[in-house]
Structures are given as C-alpha cells and as structure tokens.
N, C-alpha and C positions, 0 to 999 in steps of 0.2 A: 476565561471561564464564564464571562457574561452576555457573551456571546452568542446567537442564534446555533443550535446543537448542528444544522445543517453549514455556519460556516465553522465551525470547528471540526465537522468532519471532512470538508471539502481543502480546509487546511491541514490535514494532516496528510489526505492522497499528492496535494500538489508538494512539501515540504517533503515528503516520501520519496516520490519520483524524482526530483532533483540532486537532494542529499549532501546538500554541502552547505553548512552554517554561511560561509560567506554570502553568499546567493541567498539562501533566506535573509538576512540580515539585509542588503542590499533590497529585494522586492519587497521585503515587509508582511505583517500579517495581511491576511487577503480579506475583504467584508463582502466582497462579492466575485465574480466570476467574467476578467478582464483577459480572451485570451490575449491580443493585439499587446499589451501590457508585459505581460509574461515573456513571448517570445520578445520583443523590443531589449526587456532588461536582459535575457539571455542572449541575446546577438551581440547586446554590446560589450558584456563582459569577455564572449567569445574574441570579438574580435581586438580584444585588447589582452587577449593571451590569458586570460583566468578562467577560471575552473568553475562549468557549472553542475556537472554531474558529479557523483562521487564516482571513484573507484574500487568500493566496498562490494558492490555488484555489477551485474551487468543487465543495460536496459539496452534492448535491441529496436531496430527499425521496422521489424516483425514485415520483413519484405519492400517495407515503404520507400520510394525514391524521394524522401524528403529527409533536409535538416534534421538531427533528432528532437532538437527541443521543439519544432513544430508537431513532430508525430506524436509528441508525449501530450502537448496542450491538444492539437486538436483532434486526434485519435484515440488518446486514452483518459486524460483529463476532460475534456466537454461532454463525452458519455455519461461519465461519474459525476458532473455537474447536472447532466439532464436528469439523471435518476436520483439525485439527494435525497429528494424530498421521500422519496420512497427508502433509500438507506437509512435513514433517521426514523421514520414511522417504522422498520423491521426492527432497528433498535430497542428503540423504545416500547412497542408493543409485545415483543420476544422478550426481550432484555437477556437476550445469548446472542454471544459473538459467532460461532456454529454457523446461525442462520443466516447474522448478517453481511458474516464471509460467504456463505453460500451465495447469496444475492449477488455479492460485489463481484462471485468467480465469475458469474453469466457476462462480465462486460471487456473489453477490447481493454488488453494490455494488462491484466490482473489475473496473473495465471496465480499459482499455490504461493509462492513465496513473494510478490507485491502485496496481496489481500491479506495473509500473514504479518507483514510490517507494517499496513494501514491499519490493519486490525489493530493491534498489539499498543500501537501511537493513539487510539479512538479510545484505549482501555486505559490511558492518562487522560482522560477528557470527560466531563459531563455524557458522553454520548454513551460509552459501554462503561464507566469505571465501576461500576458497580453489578456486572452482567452476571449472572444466577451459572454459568458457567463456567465460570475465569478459573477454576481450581480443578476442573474436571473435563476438561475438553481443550483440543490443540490441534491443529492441523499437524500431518508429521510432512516434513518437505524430505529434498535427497541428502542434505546434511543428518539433519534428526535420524533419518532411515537409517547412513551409515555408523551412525553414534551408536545408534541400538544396536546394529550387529556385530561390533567392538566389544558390546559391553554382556551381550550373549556370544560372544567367542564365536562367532560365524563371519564368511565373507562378507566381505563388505557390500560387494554387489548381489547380497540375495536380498532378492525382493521383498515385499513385507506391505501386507494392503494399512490404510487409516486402521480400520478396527484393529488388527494384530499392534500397529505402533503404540493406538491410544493406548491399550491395554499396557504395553511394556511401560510406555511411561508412567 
C-alpha cells in the first residue's frame, strides 16, 4: 500500500495474467517493470513442470507464434506498463472504475473479462478502492449476461447490451 499507485496497478495486471499464487510467490512483488525477468522466472518454472498460468481462465496467443508467457509480458503486459502513468492519472482524476476500464479496454490483451479482474484487484488497492462508482457500475461479461437470463427466466443465449445488464443488476 506504500507503494507508487502506478506499481500497484501495474502489479495487479501482471499477478492477473498469470494467476497462480506459486508464481507470484516465486517472482515476487514487482517495483518496476523487468520484462527479461518475468519470462526467465516463467521458463524456468515451465521447464521444470510447474504451473504458471492458472486454469480458472483462458489466456490466449490471440494469433501470436510465440511462447505464452512471452506474449502476455511483451504483447499485453509492456503496453499496460507504457500507459500506467496515464491508468493512474484516469484513476485518480475520475475516481470511476467505468472510465479507467474504459481506458485499459483500448490496449492489447484486455478484452471485457481481463480489464474486469484487473479492475476489481485495483479496487483492493490505494488506486480505485475508494472509486465514486464501486456500488453502481459493473461491466457485465458472458457469464454475468447468462446469470441474468436464468434469473429473468429467459435463454441463456439472449443477448442483453451493458445498459440492460447494468440495469438488471
């Protein structure tokens, strides 16, 4: 928590994308932004048969002929490292989450449901925990989507934009 709000956000996208306590534990809190680092300690855990992704979701190569833990550090992590400084200033100057997923959706690798979990991890932290919309806005992803038409007795596969979801929830 004492921490500069830019590495605590940029700690929450890298511990996001990974996902598995081991591996955190193992690379440690980050104070700055080592990709060489990163993939190093994920090669070698890989190559000694441990787990660095989770299997809670799935992160894709989003076409990429590379390694995944490279495409995640230099494809979707070093964008969101080059833009912090500007994720933190929307934070801070908004103080809505909304906006500053808005911001994070524009970048490589952070479709609805990553920005969503980074988000939500920022909102344990000095950067959003106290954001003017934490009670009143939510992105809705395809799970959320299908929970709501369960709970309005409709298929599951009907569609349903943000506004209608916000609203139900």
């Amino acid at each position: 928590r004492d921490k500069p709000l830019k590495i605590q956000a940029f700690n929450c996208a890298l511990f996001r994308y990974f996902g598995t306590q081991e591996f955190g534990e193992e690379l440690g809190y980050q104070n700055s932004f080592d990709p060489e680092f990163i993939i190093q300690k994920a090669n070698k855990r890989i190559s000694l048969g441990k787990k660095v992704f989770t299997g809670a979701y799935i992160i894709t190569n989003q076409g990429i002929s590379a390694p995944k833990q490279e495409v995640v550090v230099n494809y979707f992590l070093k964008p969101f490292w080059e833009n912090i400084d500007r994720i933190v200033e929307i934070s801070v100057k908004t103080n809505r989450w909304e906006d500053t997923l808005n911001f994070i959706g524009k970048l490589n690798g952070f479709g609805p449901f990553m920005r969503k979990e980074v988000g939500l991890d920022m909102m344990l932290t000095p950067v959003l925990e106290n954001c003017e919309d934490k009670y009143s806005w939510s992105p809705a992803g395809s799970g959320a989507i299908r929970g709501l038409n369960r709970l309005l007795g409709r298929g599951l596969d009907k569609n349903m934009t943000q506004v209608e979801a916000l609203e139900h929830m």
